[in-house]
N, C-alpha and C positions, 0 to 999 in steps of 0.2 A: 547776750552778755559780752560780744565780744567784735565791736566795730570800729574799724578806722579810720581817721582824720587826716587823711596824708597831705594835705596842702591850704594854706590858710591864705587869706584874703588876700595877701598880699604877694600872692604867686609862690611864697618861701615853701618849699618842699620839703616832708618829716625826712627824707631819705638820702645819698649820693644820689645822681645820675643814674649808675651803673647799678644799683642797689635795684632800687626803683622799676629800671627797665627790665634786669632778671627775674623778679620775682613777676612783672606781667607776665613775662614768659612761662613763667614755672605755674600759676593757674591760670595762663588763657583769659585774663582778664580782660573784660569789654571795657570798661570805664576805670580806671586805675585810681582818680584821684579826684571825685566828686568832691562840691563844696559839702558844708556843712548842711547848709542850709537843704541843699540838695539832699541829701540823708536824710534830711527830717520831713521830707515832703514824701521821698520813699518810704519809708517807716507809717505816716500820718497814712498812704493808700492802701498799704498794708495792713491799718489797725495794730500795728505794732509797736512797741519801745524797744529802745536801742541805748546800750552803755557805750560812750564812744569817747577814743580816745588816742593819745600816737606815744610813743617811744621817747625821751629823751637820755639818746647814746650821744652826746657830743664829746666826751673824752675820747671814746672806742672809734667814734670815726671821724672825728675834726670835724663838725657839721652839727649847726646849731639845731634844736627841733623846731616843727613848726608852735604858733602859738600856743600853750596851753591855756593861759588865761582866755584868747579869744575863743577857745572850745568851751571854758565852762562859760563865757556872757552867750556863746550862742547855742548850747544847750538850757539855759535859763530863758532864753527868748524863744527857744522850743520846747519848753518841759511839758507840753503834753505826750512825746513822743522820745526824747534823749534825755540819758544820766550821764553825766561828766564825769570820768575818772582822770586823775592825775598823773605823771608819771616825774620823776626825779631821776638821776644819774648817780647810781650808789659811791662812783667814783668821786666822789666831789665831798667826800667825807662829812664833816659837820653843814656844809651849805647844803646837802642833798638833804639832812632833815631840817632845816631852818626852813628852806621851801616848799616841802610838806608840808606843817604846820602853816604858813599862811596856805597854801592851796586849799585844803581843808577849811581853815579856819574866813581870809578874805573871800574868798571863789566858789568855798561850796562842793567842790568836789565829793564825791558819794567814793573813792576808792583811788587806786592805786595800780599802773601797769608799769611789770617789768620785763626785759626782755636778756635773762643771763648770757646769753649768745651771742646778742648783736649787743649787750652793753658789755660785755668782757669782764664778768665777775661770778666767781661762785661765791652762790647764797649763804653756803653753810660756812663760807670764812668769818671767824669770829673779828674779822676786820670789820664787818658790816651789820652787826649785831646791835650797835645802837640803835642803826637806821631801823630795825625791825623792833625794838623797845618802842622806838618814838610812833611807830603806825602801831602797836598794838596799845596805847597811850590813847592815841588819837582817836581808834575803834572803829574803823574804817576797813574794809575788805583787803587784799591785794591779788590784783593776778598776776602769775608767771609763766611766760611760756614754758611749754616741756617739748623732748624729743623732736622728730624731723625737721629741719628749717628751712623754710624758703629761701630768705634773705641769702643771698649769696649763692645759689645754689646753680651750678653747672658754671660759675668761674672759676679762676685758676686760686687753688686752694681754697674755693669756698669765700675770697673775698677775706681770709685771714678768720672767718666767723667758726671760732670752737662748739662745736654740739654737744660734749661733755657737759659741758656749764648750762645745757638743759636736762639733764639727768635727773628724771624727779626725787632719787632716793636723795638729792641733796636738799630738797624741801623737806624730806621725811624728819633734817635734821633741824630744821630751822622751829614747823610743826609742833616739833618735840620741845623744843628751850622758849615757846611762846605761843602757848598753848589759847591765848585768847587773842589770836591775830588767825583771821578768818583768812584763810590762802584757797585758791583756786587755781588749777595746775591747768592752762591753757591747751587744748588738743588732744585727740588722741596720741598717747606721750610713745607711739613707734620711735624706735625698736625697742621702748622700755614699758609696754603697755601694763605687764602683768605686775611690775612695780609700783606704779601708776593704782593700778587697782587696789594694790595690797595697802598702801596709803591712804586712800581714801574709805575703805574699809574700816583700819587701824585707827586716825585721826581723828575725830572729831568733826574737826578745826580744819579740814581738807574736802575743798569739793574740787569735781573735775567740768569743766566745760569742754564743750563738742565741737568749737569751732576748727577752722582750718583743714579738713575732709570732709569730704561728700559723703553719709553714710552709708553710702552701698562700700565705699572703701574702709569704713570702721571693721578695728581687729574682732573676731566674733567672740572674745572673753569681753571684748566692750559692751556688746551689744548684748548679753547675755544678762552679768551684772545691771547691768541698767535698769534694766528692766524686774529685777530682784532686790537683791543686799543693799545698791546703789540708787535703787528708783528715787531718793531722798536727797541723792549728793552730787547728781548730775546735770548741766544747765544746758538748755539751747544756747547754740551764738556760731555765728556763721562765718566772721572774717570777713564779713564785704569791707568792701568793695571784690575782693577777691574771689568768692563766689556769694552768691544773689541767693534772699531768703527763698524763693521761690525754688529753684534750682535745690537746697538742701532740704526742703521741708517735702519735696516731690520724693526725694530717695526716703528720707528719713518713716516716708507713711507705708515704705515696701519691707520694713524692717520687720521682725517678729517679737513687737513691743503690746504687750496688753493693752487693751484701751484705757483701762482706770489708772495707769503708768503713765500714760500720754501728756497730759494736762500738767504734772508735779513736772517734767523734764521742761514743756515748752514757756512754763510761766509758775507757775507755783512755788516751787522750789525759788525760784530766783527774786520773786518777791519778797520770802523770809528772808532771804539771804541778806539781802539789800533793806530791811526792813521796812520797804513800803508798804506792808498793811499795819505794819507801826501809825506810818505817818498819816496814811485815809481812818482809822480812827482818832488821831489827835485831833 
């Protein structure tokens, strides 16, 4: 459920420089910036699919993103194996939903990534509450990052990037005022994990994905839940390029998850979710 595209055909990077090179720092990244293509051939050896997709913070950091249209023609040209999700810039007011609606509508797009932190917005400002009318409209998923952030992490002020503005209890209110817009809280949401929980519990309309930790480092109310109250609302997704399926699904099999759990967390779940056994019986 949760891959990304950090550099598109034409060498343009989702990231600064300086962005970019921290965050290989901060997971020890082998390969930082695979093509697309590349992802889908990983994924294709794997027997896996992959929702892939990049950030568009160009307000918040003066830097355009990489292509998204080229993400969804070359997730279309690999749909055996990738789902395209979209991303918009909440800053950008009315253009940020005009361009959803064609993402969605010209490109196909299956959902929607945000990143409160590195785009410089909280969610629950009723500034941005169209934009969250217009995708629950549209009926399309969204994710949000939550809690610890890479991007920026170990430069001088964090690169200017607010972590408040990943606070899940700010989804909790979004959630709440648009109750048919499927949200997915990105990571284990440290230091806010038990909020994180108590949301996805509470909501509906709130799933959490696992990407972004190794599960040997998952908070142990994660891994608990999960496995319980949550076995319904929790997604695999890993963050590669930043760390590699292989690598999380090694820790993820030392966890103390039941086996009939197993299967709803790695694929099940995120089928409904994305309503792909919608679309193999149409």
């Amino acid at each position: 459920m949760h891959v990304h595209v950090e550099v598109d055909s034409r060498g343009h990077p989702s990231l600064p420089p300086a962005l970019t090179e921290a965050s290989g720092r901060y997971f020890r990244a082998e390969d930082r910036s695979p093509s697309l293509d590349s992802i889908a051939e990983t994924y294709r050896g794997l027997n896996m699919a992959a929702v892939v997709f990049t950030v568009d913070a160009r307000t918040r950091l003066g830097h355009e993103p990489n292509s998204i249209e080229e993400i969804a023609e070359g997730a279309a040209r690999n749909n055996d194996v990738l789902i395209p999700f979209g991303s918009v810039d909440p800053l950008t007011g009315t253009e940020a939903i005009d361009r959803a609606r064609r993402l969605a509508g010209d490109w196909g797009v299956r959902g929607f990534k945000f990143h409160p932190s590195l785009q410089g917005f909280n969610p629950a400002d009723p500034r941005f509450y169209p934009l969250w009318q217009a995708l629950q409209e549209i009926g399309l998923p969204a994710i949000f990052h939550t809690g610890q952030n890479g991007m920026g992490a170990g430069l001088p002020g964090g690169y200017g990037i607010k972590l408040g503005y990943s606070n899940p209890l700010l989804l909790d209110e979004v959630a709440a005022d648009f109750p048919d817009l499927t949200i997915i809280m990105a990571h284990p949401s440290v230091p806010w994990q038990d909020e994180a929980n108590s949301i996805a519990t509470h909501k509906a309309n709130v799933f959490i994905d696992l990407s972004g930790w190794s599960p040997k480092y998952f908070p142990e109310s994660l891994v608990r839940l999960s496995g319980t109250v949550l076995q319904d609302k929790v997604l695999f997704g890993t963050d590669f390029p930043l760390i590699t399926p292989a690598k999380w699904l090694d820790a993820f099999a030392a966890l103390p998850v039941r086996d009939e759990v197993r299967p709803k967390i790695l694929k099940h779940n995120a089928v409904k979710l994305l309503g792909l056994d919608r679309r193999e019986q149409a």
